[in-house]
C-alpha positions in Angstrom: -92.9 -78.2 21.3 -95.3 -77.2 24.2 -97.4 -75.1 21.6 -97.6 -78.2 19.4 -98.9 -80.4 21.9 -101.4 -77.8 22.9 -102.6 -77.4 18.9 -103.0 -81.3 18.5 -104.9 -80.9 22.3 -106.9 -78.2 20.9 -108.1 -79.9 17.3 -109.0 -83.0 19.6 -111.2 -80.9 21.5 -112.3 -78.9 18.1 -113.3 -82.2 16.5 -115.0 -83.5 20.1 -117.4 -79.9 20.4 -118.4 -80.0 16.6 -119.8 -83.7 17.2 -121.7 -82.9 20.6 -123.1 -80.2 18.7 -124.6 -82.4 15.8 -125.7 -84.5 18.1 -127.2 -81.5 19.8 -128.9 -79.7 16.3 -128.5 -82.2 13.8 -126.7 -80.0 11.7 -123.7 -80.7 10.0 -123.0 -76.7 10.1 -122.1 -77.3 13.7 -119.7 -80.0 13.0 -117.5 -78.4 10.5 -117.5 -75.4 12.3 -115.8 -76.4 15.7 -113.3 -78.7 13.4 -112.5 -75.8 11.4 -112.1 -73.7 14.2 -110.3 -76.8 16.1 -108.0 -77.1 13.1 -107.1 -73.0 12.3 -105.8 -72.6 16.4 -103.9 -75.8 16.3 -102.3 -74.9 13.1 -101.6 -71.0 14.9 -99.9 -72.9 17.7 -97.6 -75.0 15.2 -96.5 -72.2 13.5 -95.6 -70.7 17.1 -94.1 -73.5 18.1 -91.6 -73.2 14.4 -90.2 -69.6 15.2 -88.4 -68.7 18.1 -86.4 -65.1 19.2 -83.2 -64.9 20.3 -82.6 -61.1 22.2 -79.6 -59.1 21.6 -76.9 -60.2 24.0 -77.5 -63.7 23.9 -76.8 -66.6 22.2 -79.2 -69.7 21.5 -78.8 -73.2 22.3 -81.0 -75.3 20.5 -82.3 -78.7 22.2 -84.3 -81.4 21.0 -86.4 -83.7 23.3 -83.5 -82.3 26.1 -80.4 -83.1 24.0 -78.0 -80.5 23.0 -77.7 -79.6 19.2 -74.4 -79.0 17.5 -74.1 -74.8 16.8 -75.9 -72.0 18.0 -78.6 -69.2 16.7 -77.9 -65.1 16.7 -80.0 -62.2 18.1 -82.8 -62.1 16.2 -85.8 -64.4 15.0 -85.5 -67.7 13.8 -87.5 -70.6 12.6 -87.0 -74.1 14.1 -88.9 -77.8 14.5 -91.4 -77.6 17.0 -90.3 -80.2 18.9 -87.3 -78.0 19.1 -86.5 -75.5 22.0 -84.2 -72.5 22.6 -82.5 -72.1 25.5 -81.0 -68.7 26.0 -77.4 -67.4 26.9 -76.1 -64.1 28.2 -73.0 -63.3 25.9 -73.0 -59.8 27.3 -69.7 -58.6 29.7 -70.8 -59.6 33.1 -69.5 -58.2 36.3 -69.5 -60.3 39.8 -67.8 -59.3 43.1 -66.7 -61.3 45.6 -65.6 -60.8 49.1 -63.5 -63.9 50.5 -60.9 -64.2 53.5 -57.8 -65.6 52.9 -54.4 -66.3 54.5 -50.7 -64.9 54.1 -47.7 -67.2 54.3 -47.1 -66.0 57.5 -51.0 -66.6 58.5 -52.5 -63.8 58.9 -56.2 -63.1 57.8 -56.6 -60.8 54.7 -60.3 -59.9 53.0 -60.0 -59.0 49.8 -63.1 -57.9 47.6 -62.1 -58.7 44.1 -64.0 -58.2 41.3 -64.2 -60.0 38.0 -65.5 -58.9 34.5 -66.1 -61.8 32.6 -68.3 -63.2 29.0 -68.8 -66.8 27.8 -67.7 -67.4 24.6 -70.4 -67.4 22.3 -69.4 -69.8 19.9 -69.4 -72.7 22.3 -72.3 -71.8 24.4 -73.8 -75.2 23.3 -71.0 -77.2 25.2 -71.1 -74.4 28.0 -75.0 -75.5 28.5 -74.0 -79.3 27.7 -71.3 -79.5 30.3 -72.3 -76.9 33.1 -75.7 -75.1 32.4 -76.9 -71.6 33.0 -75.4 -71.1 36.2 -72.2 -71.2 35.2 -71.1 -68.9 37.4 -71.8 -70.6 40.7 -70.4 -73.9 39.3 -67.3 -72.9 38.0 -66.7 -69.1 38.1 -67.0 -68.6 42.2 -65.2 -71.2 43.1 -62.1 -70.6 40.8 -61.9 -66.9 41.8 -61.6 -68.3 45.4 -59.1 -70.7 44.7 -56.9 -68.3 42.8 -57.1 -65.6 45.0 -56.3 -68.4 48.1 -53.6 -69.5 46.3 -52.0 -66.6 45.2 -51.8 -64.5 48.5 -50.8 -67.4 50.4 -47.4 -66.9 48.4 -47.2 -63.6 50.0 -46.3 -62.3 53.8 -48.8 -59.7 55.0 -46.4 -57.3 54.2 -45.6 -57.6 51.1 -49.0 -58.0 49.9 -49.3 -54.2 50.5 -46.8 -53.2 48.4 -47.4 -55.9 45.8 -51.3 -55.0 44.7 -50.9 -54.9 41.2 -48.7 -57.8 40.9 -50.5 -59.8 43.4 -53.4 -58.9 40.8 -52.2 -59.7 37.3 -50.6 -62.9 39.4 -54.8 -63.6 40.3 -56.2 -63.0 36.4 -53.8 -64.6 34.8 -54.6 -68.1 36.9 -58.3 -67.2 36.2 -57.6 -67.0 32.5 -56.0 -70.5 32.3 -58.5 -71.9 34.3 -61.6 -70.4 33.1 -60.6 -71.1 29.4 -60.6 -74.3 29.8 -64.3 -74.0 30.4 -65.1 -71.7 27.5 -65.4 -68.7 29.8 -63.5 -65.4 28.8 -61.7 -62.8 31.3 -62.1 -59.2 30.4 -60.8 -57.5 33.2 -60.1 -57.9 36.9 -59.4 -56.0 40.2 -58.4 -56.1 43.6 -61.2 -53.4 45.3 -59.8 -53.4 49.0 -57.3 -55.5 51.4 -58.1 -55.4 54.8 -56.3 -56.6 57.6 -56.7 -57.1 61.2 -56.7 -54.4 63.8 -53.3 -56.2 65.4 -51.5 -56.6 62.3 -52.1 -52.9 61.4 -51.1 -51.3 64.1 -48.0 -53.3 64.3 -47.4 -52.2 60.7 -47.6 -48.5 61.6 -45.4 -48.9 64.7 -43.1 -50.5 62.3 -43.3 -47.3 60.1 -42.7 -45.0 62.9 -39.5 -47.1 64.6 -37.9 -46.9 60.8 -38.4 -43.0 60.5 -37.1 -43.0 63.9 -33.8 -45.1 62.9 -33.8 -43.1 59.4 -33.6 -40.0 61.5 -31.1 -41.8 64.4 -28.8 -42.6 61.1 -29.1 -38.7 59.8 -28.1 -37.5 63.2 -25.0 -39.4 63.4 -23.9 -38.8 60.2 -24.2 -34.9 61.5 -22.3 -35.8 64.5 -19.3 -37.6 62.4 -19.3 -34.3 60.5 -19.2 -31.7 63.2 -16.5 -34.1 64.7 -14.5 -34.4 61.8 -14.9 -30.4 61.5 -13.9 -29.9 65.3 -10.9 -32.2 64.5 -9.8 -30.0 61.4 -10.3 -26.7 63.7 -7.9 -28.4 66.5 -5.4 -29.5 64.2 -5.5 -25.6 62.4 -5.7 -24.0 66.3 -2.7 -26.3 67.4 -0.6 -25.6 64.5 -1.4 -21.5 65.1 -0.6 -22.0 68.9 2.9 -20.6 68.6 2.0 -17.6 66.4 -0.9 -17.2 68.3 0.7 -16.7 72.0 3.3 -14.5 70.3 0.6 -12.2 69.3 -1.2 -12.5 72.4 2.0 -12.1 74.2 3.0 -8.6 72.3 -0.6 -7.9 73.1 -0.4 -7.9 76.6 2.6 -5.8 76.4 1.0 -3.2 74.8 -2.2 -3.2 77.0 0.0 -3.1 80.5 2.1 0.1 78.6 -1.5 2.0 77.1 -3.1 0.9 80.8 -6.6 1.8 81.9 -8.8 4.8 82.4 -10.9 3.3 85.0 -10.5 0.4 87.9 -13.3 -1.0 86.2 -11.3 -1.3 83.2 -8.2 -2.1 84.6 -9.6 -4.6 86.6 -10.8 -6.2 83.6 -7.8 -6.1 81.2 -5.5 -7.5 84.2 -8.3 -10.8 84.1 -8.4 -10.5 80.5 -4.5 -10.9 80.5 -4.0 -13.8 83.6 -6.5 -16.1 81.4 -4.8 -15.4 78.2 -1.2 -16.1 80.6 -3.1 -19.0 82.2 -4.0 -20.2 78.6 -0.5 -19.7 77.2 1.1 -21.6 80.3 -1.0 -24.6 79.4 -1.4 -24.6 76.2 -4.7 -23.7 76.1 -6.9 -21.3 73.9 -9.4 -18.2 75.0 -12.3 -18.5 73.1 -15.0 -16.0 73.5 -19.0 -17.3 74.0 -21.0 -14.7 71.6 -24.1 -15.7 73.2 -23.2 -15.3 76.6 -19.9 -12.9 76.2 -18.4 -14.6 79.0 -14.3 -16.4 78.2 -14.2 -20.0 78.2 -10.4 -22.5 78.1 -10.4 -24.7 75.3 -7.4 -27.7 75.0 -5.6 -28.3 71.3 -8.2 -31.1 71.1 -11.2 -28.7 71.2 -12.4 -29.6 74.4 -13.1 -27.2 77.0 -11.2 -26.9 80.3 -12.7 -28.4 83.1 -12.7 -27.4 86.5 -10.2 -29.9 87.9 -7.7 -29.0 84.8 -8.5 -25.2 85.6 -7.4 -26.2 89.4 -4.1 -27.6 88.1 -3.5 -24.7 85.4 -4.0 -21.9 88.3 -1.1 -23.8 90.6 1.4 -23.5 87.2 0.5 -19.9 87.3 0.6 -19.1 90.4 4.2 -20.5 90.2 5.3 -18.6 87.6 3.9 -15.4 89.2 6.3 -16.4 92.4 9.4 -16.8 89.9 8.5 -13.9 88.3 8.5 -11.9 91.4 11.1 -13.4 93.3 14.3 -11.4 94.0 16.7 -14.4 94.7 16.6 -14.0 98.1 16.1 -16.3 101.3 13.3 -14.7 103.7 15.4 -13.3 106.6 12.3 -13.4 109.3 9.9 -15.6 110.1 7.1 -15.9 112.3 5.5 -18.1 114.2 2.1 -18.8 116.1 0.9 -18.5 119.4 4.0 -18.3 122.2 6.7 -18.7 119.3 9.3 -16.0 119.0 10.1 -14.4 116.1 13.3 -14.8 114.5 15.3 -12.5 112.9 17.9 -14.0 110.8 21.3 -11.1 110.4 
């Protein structure tokens, strides 16, 4: 429509120089040249003004003295009134990111950078112009992104929202969807680029990650322990119910060790040891069990638990007794002696 105005300008001006030149030279020549010239560029700007190109990718809206026209032109050239303009729309997938904080449910600061591939719908990119305009995107777009992404991770505890990225982003696109349909804008794909959280809340994630491998590997150990314990348990009940057989075999052992004897007092010495802790053992029920790692003899009880020095104490006394029985001939001492100016006395 501009072009037109500027032709009708132009002829005006055409028609104005050809009569200041016959004025000028008297000639009519002059005249009819500047109309004719007048005439052919306004009739070159009308048929500019008629056509119009639309580019590939876009869609155009066609508007007449600034109201919108029902339907909408292709890519490609097209001819129109010339009061007529063409206003054109990007139909092409277009790709916005967006960085925005938000707030769990148990309020604490996330930033998310979310990005959004998105297209208007071609076929109503007259009503999208009509209603909204060409910056659709800052008057609808960005502010639904940021209400749906508020909204959605505000359903969510810090915590879960690590673990729940790709549902936390379908849960984001579809709300876009609904929303953004209802203004003729299409989603074609979105995604959740990065979650960051604040220095505090990370580090009390990871020393949350570190106390439950520590109670994973407290719960492993005492499941160990129950076994060796039940083990233990199956090993005292086997080594109690041997006892008997076991001290007779010990017993004919030590028989036959005193009657073979010992080819050195280095031997001897420790085969009679060897046999008072296996007749210290058999006295109190105990069991000789050998350390391999250390080779030294060590008192277990039935129970599996080893002697200690207080029950060793007690277990010596009982066989000290029974070496005294053992040894003792029946009869009463018949002298005894005493200390310091105390006679002795010899009983006949």
């Amino acid at each position: 429509m501009a072009l037109l105005i500027i032709g009708i300008i132009l002829l005006i001006a055409g028609v104005g120089t050809g009569i200041a030149v016959k004025v000028t030279m008297d000639s009519k020549g002059g005249m009819v040249g500047g109309i004719a010239a007048g005439v052919g560029l306004c009739i070159l700007l009308v048929f500019l003004s008629c056509v119009a190109s639309v580019p590939t990718g876009h869609t155009g809206v066609i508007t007449e003295f600034g109201r919108v026209k029902d339907g909408t032109l292709d890519s490609g050239f097209h001819f129109k009134a010339p009061w007529e303009s063409i206003v054109k729309m990007d139909n092409r997938v277009q790709k916005e990111t967006v960085q925005l904080s938000c707030f769990s449910s148990d309020i604490q600061e996330v930033n998310v950078v979310y990005t959004l591939n998105f297209q208007i719908n071609k076929q109503n990119a007259s009503e999208i112009y009509k209603t909204i305009g060409t910056d659709y995107y800052t008057v609808t777009i960005a502010p639904t992104i940021a209400e749906s992404l508020k909204v959605v991770v505000a359903k969510y505890t810090a915590e879960e929202l690590i673990g729940a990225r790709e549902t936390l982003a379908a849960t984001v696109e579809t709300n876009l969807a609904d929303q953004l349909t209802k203004f003729n804008i299409e989603v074609v794909s979105t995604a959740i680029e990065d979650m960051d959280f604040t220095d505090s809340f990370t580090d009390a994630v990871e020393a949350k990650q570190v106390a439950d491998q520590k109670a994973k590997q407290s719960k492993i150990e005492q499941e160990q322990a129950k076994m060796v314990a039940t083990y233990n348990k199956e090993i005292s009940e086997i080594e109690a119910a041997a006892a008997a057989e076991v001290a007779k075999i010990q017993a004919e052992a030590d028989m036959e060790v005193a009657k073979i004897g010992a080819d050195s007092a280095e031997y001897q010495g420790k085969k009679e040891a060897s046999i008072a802790l296996q007749r210290l053992a058999s006295i109190n029920g105990w069991t000789v069990v050998s350390n391999e790692e250390t080779g030294i003899n060590e008192l277990y009880k039935a129970n599996g638990e080893k002697v200690t020095d207080e029950e060793l104490a007690v277990g010596s006394e009982k066989l000290i007794k029974y070496y005294y029985t053992q040894t003792w001939d029946g009869k009463l001492p018949t002298t005894y002696m005493g200390e310091g100016d105390v006679s002795t006395v010899v009983i006949p």
